[in-house]
C-alpha positions in Angstrom: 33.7 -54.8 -5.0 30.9 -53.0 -6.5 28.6 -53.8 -9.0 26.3 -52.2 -12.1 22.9 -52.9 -12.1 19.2 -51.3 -12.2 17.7 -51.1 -8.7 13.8 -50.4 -8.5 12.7 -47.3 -5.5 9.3 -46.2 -4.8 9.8 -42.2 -4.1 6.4 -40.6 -3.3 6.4 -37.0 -5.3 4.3 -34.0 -5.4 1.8 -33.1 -8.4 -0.1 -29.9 -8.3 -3.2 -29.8 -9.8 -4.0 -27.5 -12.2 -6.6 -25.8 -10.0 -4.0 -24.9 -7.3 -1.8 -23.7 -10.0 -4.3 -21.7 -11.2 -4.9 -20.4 -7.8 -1.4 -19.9 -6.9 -1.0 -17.5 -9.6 -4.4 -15.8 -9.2 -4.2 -14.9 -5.7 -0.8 -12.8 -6.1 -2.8 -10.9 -9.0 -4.0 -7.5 -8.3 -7.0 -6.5 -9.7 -5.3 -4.7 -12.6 -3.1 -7.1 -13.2 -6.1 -10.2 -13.3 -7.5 -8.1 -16.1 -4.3 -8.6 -18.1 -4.5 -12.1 -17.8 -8.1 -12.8 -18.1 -7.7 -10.6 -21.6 -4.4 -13.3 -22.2 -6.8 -15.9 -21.7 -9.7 -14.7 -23.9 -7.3 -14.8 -26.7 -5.5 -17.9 -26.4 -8.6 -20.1 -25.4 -11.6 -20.2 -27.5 -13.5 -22.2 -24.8 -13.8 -19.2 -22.4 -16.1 -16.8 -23.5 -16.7 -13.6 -21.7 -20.0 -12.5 -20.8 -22.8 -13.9 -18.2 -23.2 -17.9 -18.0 -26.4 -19.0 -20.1 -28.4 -22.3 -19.3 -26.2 -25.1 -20.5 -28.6 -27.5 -20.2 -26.7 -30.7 -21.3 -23.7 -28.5 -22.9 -21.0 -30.1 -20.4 -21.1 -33.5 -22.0 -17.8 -35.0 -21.5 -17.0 -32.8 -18.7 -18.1 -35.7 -16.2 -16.2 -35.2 -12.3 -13.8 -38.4 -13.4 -12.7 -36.7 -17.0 -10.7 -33.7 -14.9 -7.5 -34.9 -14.7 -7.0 -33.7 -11.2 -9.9 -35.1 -9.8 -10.6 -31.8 -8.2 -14.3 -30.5 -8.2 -15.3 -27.4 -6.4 -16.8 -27.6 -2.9 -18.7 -25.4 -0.8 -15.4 -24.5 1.0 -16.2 -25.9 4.3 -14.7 -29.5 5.9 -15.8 -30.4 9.1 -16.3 -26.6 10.3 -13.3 -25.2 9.0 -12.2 -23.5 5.7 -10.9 -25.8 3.2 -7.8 -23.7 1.6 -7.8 -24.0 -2.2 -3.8 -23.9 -1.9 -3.5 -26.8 0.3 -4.1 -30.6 0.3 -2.5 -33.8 2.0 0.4 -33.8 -0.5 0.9 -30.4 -1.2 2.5 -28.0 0.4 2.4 -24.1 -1.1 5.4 -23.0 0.9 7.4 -25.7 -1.0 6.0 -24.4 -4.3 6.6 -20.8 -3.6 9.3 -19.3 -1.5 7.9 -16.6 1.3 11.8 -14.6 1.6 10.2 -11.4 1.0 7.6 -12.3 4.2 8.7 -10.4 7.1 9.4 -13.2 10.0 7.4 -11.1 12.7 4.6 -11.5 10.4 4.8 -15.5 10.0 4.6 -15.6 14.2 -19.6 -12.0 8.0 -20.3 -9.4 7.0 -20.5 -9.7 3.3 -21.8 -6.7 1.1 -23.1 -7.7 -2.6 -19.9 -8.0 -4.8 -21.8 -8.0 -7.9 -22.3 -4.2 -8.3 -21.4 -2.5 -11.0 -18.1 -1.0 -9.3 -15.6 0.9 -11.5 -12.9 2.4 -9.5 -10.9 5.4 -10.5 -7.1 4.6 -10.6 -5.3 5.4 -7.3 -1.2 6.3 -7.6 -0.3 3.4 -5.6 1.9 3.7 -2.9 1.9 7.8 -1.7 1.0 11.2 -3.4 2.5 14.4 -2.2 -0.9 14.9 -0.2 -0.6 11.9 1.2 2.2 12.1 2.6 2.0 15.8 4.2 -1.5 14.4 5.4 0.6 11.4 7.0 3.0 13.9 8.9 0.3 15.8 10.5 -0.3 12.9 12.9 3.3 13.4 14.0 2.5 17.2 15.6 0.8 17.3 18.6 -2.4 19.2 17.2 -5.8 18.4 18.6 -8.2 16.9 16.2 -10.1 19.8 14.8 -6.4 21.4 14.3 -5.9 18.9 11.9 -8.8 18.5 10.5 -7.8 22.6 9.4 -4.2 21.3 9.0 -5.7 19.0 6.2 -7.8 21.5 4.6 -4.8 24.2 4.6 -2.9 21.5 2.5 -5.6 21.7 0.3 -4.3 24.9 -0.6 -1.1 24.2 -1.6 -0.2 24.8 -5.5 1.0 22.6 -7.9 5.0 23.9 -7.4 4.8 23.5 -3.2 3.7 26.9 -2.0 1.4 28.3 0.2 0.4 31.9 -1.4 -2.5 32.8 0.5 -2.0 34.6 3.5 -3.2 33.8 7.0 -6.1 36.4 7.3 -6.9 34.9 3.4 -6.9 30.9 4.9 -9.0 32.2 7.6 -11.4 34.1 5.7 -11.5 31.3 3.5 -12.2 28.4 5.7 -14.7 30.4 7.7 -16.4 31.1 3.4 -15.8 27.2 2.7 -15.9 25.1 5.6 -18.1 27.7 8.0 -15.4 27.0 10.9 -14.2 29.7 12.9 -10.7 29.8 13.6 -8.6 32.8 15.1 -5.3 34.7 13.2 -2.9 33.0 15.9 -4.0 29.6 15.9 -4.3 29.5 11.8 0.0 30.6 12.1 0.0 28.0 14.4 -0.9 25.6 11.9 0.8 26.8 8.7 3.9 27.5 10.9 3.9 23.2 11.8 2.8 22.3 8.4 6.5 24.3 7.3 8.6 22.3 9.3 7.4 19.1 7.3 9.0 17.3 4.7 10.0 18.0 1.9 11.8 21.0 3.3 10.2 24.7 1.7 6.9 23.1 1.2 4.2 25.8 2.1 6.6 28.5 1.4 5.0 31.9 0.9 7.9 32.7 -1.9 11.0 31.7 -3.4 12.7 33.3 -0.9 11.5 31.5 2.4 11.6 28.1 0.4 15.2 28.8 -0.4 15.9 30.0 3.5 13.8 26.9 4.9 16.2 24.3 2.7 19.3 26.3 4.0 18.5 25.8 7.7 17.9 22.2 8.1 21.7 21.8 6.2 24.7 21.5 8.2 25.7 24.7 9.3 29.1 25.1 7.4 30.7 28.5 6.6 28.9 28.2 3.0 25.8 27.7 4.5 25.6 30.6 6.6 26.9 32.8 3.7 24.5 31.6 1.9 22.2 32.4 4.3 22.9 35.7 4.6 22.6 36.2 1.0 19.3 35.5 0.4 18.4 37.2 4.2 20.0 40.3 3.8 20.9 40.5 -0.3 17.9 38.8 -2.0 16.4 40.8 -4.8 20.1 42.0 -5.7 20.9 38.1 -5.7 18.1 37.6 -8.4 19.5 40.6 -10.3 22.9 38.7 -10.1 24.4 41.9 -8.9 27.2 39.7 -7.8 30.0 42.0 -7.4 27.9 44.3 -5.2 27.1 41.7 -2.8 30.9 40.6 -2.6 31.6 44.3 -1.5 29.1 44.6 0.8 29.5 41.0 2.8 33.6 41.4 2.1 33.9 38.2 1.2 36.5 36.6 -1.3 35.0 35.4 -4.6 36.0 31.5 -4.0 33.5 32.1 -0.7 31.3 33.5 -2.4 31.6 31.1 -5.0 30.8 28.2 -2.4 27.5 30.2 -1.0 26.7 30.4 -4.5 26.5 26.6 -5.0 24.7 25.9 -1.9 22.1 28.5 -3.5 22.0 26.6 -7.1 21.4 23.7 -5.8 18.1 23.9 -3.4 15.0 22.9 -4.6 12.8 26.1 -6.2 9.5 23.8 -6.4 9.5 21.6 -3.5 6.7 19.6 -5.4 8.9 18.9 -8.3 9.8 15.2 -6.1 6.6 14.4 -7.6 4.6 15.0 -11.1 4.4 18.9 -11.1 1.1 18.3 -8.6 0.2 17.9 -5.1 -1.9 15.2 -6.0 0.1 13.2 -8.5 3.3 10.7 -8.3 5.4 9.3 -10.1 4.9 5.7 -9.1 2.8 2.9 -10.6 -1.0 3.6 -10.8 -3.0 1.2 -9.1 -6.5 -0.2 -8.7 -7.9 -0.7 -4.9 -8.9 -4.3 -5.1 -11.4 -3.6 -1.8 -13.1 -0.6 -0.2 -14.5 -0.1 2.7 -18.2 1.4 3.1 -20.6 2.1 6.0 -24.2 1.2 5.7 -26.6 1.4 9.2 -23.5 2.5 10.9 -22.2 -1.2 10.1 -18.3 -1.4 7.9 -18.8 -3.7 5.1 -16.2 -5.0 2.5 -16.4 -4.6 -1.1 -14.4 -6.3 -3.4 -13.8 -4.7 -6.3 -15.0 -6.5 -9.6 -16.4 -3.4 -11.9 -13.8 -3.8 -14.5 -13.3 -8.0 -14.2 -15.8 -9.2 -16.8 -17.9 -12.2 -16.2 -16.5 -15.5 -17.8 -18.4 -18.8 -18.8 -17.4 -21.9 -20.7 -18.5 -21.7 -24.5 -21.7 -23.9 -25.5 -20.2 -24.2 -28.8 -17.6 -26.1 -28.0 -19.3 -27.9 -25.7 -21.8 -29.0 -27.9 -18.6 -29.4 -30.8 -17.3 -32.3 -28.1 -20.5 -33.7 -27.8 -21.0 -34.5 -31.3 -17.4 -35.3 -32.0 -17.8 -38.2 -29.3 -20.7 -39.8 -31.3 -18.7 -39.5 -34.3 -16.9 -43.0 -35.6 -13.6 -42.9 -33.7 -10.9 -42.2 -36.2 -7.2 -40.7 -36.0 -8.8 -37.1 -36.4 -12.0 -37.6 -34.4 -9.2 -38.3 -31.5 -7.2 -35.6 -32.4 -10.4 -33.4 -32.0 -11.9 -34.5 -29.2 -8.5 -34.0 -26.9 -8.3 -30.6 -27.8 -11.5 -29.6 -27.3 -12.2 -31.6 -24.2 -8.1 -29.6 -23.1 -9.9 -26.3 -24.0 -12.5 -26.9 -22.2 -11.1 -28.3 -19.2 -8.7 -25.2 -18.9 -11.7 -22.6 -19.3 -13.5 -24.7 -16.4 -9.9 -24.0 -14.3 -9.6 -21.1 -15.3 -13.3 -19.5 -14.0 -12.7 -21.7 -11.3 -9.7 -20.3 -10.4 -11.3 -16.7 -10.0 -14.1 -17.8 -8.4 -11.6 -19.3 -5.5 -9.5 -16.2 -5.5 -12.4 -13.8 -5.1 -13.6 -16.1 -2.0 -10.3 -16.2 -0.7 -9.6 -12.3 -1.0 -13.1 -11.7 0.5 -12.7 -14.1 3.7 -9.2 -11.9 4.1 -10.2 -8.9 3.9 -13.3 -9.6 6.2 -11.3 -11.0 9.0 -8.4 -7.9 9.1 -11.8 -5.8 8.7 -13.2 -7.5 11.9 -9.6 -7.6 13.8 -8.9 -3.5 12.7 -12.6 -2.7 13.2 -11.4 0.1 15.4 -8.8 1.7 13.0 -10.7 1.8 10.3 -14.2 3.2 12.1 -11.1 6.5 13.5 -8.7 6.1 10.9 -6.3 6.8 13.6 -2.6 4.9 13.9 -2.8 4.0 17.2 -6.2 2.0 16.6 -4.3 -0.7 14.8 -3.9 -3.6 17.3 -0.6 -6.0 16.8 -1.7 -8.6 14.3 0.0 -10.7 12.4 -0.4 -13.5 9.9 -1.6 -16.2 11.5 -3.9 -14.3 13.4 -6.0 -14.0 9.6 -4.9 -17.5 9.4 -6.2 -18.9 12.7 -9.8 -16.6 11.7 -10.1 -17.8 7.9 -8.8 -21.2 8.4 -6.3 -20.8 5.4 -2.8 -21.6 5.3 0.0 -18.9 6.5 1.0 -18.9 3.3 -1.9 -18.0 1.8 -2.7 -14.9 3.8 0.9 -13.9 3.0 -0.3 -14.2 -0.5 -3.3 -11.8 -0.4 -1.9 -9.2 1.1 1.1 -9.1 -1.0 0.6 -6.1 -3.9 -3.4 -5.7 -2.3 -4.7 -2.2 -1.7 -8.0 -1.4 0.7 -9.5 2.3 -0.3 -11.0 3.6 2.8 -12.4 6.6 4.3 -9.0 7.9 5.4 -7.0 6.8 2.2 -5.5 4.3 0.5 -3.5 1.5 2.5 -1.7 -1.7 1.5 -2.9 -4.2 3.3 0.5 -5.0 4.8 0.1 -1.7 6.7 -2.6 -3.4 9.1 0.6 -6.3 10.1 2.5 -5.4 12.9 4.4 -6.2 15.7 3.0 -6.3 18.9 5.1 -5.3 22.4 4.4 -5.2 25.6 4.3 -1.4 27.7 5.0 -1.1 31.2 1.3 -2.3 32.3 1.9 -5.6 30.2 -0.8 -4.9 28.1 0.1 -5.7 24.3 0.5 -2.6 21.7 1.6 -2.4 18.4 4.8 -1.1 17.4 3.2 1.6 15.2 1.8 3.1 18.3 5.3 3.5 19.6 6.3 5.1 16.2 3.9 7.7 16.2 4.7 8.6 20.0 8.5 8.2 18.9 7.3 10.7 16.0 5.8 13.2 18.3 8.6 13.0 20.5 11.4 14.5 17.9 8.2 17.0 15.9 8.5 19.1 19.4 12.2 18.9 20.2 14.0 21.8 20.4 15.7 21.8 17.0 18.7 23.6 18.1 19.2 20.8 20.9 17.8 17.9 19.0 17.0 14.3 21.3 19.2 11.6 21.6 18.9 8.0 20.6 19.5 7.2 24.5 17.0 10.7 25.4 14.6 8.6 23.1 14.6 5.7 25.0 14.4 7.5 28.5 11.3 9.4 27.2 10.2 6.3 25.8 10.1 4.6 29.3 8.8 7.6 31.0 5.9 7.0 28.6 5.4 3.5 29.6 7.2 1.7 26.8 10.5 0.0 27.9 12.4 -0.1 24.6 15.8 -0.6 23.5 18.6 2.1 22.1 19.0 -0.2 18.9 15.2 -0.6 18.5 15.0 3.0 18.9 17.2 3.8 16.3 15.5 1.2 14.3 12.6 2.7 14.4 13.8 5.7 13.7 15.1 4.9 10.4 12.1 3.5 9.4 9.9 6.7 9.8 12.8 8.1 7.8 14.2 10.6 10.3 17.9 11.3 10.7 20.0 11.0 13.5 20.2 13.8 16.0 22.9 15.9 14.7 21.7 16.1 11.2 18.4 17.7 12.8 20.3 20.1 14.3 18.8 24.0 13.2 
């Protein structure tokens, strides 16, 4: 028979400190996003005063080590040799605190330039502009280097709507005018000719009518299709004149055919730029500060983090002094009152700079380590510099927590010479190539990439020709992975490349 009755258990529980929450939030902040909440903090905490920390003398009275209820004072960030993570202590654990699902599970497996410059940083479109992305595809031709360092400076010349309007004797005059580089008719063709077959289809179009033609070709090749086709081959000026019945007479075709040509027409792209904000150089997508660059000095990289816009933050003397003299007041109901929110206010402002200060070291230490491990990559700028790495590689070179450097590089862009990157663009998967040396898995993208940019379109590779060329190459790879791969450089399967 059971009974009722109160039963006493010691359970040993987790209490964060308010530093490590602090921290916790700051670190997933980009720098745009820190200046919203420092802003959030100004105004809700009259301890925290913005501007450059003045001589407090004996201002922090009542601020003694013992009076923080966490018991947590900064350190120098060192224990015994290695780097004490602000996110983790004996009882804590941040991967309890905060769930890592959207952490890839492949990626779970110094030199320090003055960060105190006056840095402000024009506002990048994160993620990839029109130019960005046609620069991105060049790498998958097989031009030589000084091809497409032309290939770069032809997409330069684009216009706003997608098109290429000058002609080739005009981009070679020009770039021989501009750039004092000699290049023949042929091998200019050459270029444009690749820079065509890129995506979206009709970019670099002379005129409406190519765009229109180039859109056509990559689409299935129905009976519509090639009707259309033929209409804006054979029939184009009296197609703009919408001289309809004429051209029904002269291709003999029935009007629902015609009809269906029609709609394939109406609905192709005029202004292949329109994907993105009526310019080459503009998106639609959030804009963005880079919250590090990258700059040579002495033919040294350094890392800079950038704090132009974050404004300096101290803890008010006025209310530190205020606490002071309310403690040698007589110690009434409202003296109590007082003191316990001004000593709160103050103890959160102390967090809160703290909090920065510990976020700034972290995202410095991060960022110096990938620097170090992708020294290579980011000295060429070249994909198949990047050597596998993944997150506890940073981990293992920073002494922080997994966790952590999943953290920092979530929402984190580096501005470089070559562009902007996330800096989950430098993780990657590492395999093994027929020597048994270790490469990363965008190394076998770009070759996959190269591999279907000079297939002959009208016979397009295989999955399973993939993977045989693959081998040839030295890369032993699976179908599935190939296919895998595949999709993520956004290429279709073979038949819808079919021309």
């Amino acid at each position: 028979m059971s009974s009722i009755g109160l039963q006493q258990n010691l359970t040993q529980t987790t209490k964060l400190s308010p530093t490590q929450i602090q921290m916790i939030r700051m670190l997933e902040l980009p720098s745009i996003e820190l200046n919203k909440r420092i802003t959030e903090e100004l105004q809700e905490n009259p301890a925290l005063e913005e501007g450059r920390e003045e001589a407090l003398e004996d201002g922090l009275k009542g601020l003694e080590e013992d009076e923080f209820d966490d018991g947590y004072m900064p350190d120098d960030g060192y224990e015994e040799g290695r780097q004490r993570d602000p996110l983790q202590n004996e009882d804590f654990n941040y991967e309890q605190y905060i769930s890592d699902d959207e952490t890839p599970s492949y990626m779970l497996h110094q030199q320090y330039s003055p960060a105190d410059e006056d840095r402000r940083e024009v506002p990048i479109i994160g993620g990839s502009s029109l130019l960005e992305e046609l620069k991105a595809q060049i790498y998958l031709t097989n031009m030589t280097k000084p091809q497409r360092h032309i290939a770069k400076w032809v997409l330069g010349n684009i216009d706003d709507d997608g098109y290429l309007r000058r002609t080739t004797e005009q981009l070679v005059d020009d770039l021989m005018f501009q750039e004092q580089l000699e290049v023949s008719d042929e091998e200019m063709a050459s270029i444009v000719a690749q820079i065509k077959q890129f995506d979206p289809p009709g970019i670099a179009s002379a005129d409406l009518q190519e765009c229109l033609l180039t859109q056509l070709h990559r689409k299935p090749q129905t009976e519509s299709v090639q009707l259309a086709e033929t209409i804006l081959n054979k029939h184009f000026e009296a197609f703009s004149k919408h001289h309809f019945d004429r051209i029904k007479q002269r291709l003999n075709c029935s009007d629902e055919e015609f009809q269906q040509a029609v709609q394939e027409i109406v609905h192709l792209n005029q202004k292949p730029a329109n994907a993105f904000t009526g310019s080459v150089y503009e998106s639609q997508r959030e804009t963005i500060i880079p919250d590090f660059t990258i700059e040579e000095r002495d033919d040294e990289l350094f890392v800079i983090l950038n704090t132009g816009d974050i404004p300096e933050l101290h803890v008010s003397r006025d209310y530190s002094d205020m606490l002071a003299n309310y403690e040698r007041m007589p110690k009434t109901q409202e003296t109590r009152e007082a003191t316990t929110f001004i000593r709160n206010k103050l103890n959160a402002a102390r967090w809160f700079i703290d909090a920065i200060r510990q976020r700034n070291e972290t995202l410095m230490k991060t960022m110096t380590a990938i620097l170090r491990f992708q020294y290579e990559f980011f000295l060429d700028g070249e994909e198949t510099s990047l050597r596998p790495m993944v997150l506890q590689d940073i981990a293992d070179r920073t002494g922080y927590d997994v966790s952590t450097i999943s953290r920092v590089s979530n929402s984190k862009y580096v501005e470089t010479r070559y562009g902007i990157y996330p800096l989950k663009y430098f993780f990657s998967e590492a395999m093994t190539n027929a020597e048994g040396d270790e490469v990363s898995t965008r190394e076998i993208k770009k070759i996959l990439g190269e591999l279907i940019a000079q297939e002959d379109k009208r016979q397009p590779l295989t999955d399973e020709q993939l993977v045989t060329l693959l081998t040839t190459e030295g890369y032993p790879i699976a179908r599935r992975t190939v296919a895998k791969y595949r999709d993520q450089l956004n290429i279709p399967v073979a038949r819808m490349r079919k021309q």
